[in-house]
N, C-alpha and C positions, 0 to 999 in steps of 0.2 A: 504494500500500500504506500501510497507518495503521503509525502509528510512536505509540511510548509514551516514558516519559522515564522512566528507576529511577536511586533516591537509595538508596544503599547507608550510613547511621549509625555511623562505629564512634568507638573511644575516642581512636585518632591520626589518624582521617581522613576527608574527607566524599566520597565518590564516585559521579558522578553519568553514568549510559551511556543513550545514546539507540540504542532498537530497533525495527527491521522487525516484524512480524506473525509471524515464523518464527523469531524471538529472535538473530537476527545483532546484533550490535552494530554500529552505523554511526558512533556520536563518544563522546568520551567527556571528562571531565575532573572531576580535582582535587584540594581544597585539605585543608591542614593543618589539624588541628582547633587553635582558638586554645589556649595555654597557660594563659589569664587570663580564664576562662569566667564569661557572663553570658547571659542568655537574650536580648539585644539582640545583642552582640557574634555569637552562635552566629544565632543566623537573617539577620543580615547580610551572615554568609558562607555560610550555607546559599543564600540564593536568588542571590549574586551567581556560585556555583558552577553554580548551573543554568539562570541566563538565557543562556549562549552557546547551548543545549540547543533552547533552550523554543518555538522558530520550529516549525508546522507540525509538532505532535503533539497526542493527543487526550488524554494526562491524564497524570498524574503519580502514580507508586507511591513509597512510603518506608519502607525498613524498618528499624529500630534497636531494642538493647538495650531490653526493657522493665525496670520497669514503664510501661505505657504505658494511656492511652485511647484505644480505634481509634473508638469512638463521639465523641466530638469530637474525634479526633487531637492528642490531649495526650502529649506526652511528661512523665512524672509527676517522674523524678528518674530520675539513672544512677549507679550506684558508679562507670563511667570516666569519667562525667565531672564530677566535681564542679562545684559552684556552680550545674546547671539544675537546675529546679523547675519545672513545670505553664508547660512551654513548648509556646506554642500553635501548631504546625507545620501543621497543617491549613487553620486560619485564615488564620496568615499568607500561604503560598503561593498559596490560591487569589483571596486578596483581589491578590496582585502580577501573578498568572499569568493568571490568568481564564479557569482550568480547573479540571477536578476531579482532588480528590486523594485520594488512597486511603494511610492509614498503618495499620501491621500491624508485630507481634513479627516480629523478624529470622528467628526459625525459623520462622512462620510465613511469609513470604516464600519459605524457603527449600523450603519444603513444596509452595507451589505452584510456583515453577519448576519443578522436579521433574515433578510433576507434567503440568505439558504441555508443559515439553521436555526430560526427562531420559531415563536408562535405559528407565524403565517408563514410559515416558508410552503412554496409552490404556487402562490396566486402571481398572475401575470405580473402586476405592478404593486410598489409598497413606495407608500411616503414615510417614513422614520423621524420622529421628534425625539432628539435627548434633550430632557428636560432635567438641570442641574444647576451649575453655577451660571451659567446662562440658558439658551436655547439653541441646541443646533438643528439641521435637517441634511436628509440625505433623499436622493429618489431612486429607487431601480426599478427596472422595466424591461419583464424576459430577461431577468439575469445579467443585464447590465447596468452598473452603476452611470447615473448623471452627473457630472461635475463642475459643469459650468466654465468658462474662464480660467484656467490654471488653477483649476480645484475650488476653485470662491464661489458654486453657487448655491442653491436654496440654501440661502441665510435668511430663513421665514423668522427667524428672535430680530431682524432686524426690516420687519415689518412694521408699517404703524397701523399701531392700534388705535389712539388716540391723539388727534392733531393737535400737536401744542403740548404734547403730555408730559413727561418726567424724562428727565434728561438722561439718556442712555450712557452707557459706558464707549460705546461708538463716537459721540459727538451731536448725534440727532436728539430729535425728542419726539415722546410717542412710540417708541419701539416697544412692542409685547414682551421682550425682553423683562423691560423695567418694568414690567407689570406681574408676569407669572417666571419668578428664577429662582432660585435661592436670593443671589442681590438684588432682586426687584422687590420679593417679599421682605427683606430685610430693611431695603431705603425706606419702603413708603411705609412698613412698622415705625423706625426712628423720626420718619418726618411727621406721623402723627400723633407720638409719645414720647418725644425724647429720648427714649430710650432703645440700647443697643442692646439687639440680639447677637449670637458668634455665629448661630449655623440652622439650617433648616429644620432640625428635629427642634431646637427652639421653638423654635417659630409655629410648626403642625402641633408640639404640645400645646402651646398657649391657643389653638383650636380646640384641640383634643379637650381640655375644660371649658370652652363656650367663650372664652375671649374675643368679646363683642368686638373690637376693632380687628383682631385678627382674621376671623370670622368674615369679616365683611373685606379688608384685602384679599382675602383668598377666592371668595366670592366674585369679588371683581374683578381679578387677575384670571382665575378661571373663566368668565364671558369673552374677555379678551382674547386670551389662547383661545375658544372655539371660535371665533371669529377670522383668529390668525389664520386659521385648517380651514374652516368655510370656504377663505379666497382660493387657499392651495389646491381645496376639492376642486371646484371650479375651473382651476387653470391646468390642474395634471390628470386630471381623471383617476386616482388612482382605486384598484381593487381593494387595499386595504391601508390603514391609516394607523400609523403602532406608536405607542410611547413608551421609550425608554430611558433609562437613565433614575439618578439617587432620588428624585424628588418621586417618582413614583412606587416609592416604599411606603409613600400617604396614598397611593392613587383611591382607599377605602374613602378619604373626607373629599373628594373634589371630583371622580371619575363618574360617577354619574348621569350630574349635572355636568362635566363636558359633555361629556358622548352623547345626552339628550340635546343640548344647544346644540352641537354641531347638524344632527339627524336631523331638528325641527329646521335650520334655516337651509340645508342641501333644495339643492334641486330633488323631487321625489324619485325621479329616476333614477339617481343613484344611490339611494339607499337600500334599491332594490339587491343589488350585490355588495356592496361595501362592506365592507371586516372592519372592523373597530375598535382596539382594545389596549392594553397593558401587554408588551413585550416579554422576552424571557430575562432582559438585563442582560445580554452576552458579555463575557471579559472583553475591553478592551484589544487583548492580543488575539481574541479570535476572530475579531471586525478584523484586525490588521491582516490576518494568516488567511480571510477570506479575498482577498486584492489576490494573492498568488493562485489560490484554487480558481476564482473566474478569469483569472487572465489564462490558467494552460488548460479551463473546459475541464478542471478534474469533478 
């Protein structure tokens, strides 16, 4: 059986799982993202993370934080990780490995896991929401991933929801981002209590007991988000419409009332087939290890 290698990017950590064809995980490992970042220092330990891996697989997927280039596999620059700039991941890896490498927006990644091995895997097309420290999206269709532009497209978090609305972490305002995220839920708690929550389970507890203002952020930022999917139903047609990602460890107080908002304002036609629901949450490295299975049709 062909095995693939996925390199999952984040801001504290670089994780890198080797998988069968049917997305088991068989090894996995790794390291702390350095503290004293340099675009040497970071791919030194990027590949030293994935050579115990690298025996006896056919390619290597990567997915991280954009902005990114998937067309030369350029990492451009990260707000988590300061000090990289037009770090050349692609290059580098397949010059050490002497394989090929596939890099893709982390929701992107996450899009295709999904895709062919989540919940809905086998319906024609899938829109994918990660719904976490912001909003990503991803689209496949027949088994190929959308990407838009050098990997930058369905950035639906960076949709307006409301004209004029709460200043995004983009520079806009009105992004659904700042409405339904972990930092959306967190600003508009602080900008209506003063006070700071650290993290999302914050935030759904002080639901979770009837916390009238939170309650009603949640409330709102979920219409939001159905509205955000409304325009997306609309413009992609998709068979089915998944949410993934940490904030749908609540999806019990909110998933409802989306999936009823979005169903009431659809066109009725398409409700007729539409799939709807909470994902399986895939590891990030098996979204990464699925870039290698759809590009060699394993």
């Amino acid at each position: 059986m062909k095995h693939a290698i996925g390199v999952d990017i984040g801001g504290g950590s670089i994780r890198v799982s080797l998988f069968d064809g049917t997305g088991n995980e068989q090894k996995s490992n790794l390291s702390k993202t350095p503290d004293h970042l340099d675009n040497d220092l970071f791919l030194k330990t990027l590949t030293e993370t994935i050579r115990p891996l690298a025996k006896d697989c056919i390619g290597i997927g990567v997915g991280s934080p954009g902005p990114l280039n998937n067309e030369t596999g350029t990492l451009l620059k990260s707000a988590n990780m300061q000090g990289l700039q037009n770090v050349p991941i692609k290059q580098t890896l397949e010059k050490e490995f002497s394989l090929p490498v596939y890099y893709e927006n982390d929701a992107n990644c996450a899009a295709l896991g999904e895709a062919y091995f989540g919940t809905y895997k086998g319906c024609e097309s899938q829109l994918i929401l990660t719904l976490g420290t912001g909003v990503g999206g991803g689209f496949v269709k027949q088994g190929e991933l959308y990407t838009g532009f050098l990997g930058n497209g369905i950035e639906i978090g960076h949709t307006t929801s409301v004209i004029g609305g709460a200043l995004c972490g983009c520079g806009a305002k009105g992004c659904v981002e700042s409405y339904f995220s972990t930092k959306g839920f967190l600003n508009r708690y602080f900008e209506t209590t003063n006070t700071k929550l650290t993290d999302a389970e914050s935030f759904f507890q002080l639901v979770r007991t009837e916390n009238k203002i939170a309650k009603e952020i949640l409330h709102f930022g979920t219409l939001a988000l159905a509205h955000a999917v409304r325009g997306a139903i609309h413009l992609l047609n998709p068979e089915a419409v998944v949410f993934v990602g940490g904030i749908t460890n609540s999806y019990d107080l909110f998933g409802e009332l989306l999936e009823n908002e979005i169903r009431s304002n659809i066109f009725s036609v398409l409700n007729e087939r539409l799939k709807l629901g909470k994902g399986r949450n895939l590891s990030g490295t098996l979204g990464a290890a699925s870039l290698v299975f759809a590009n060699k049709k394993v």
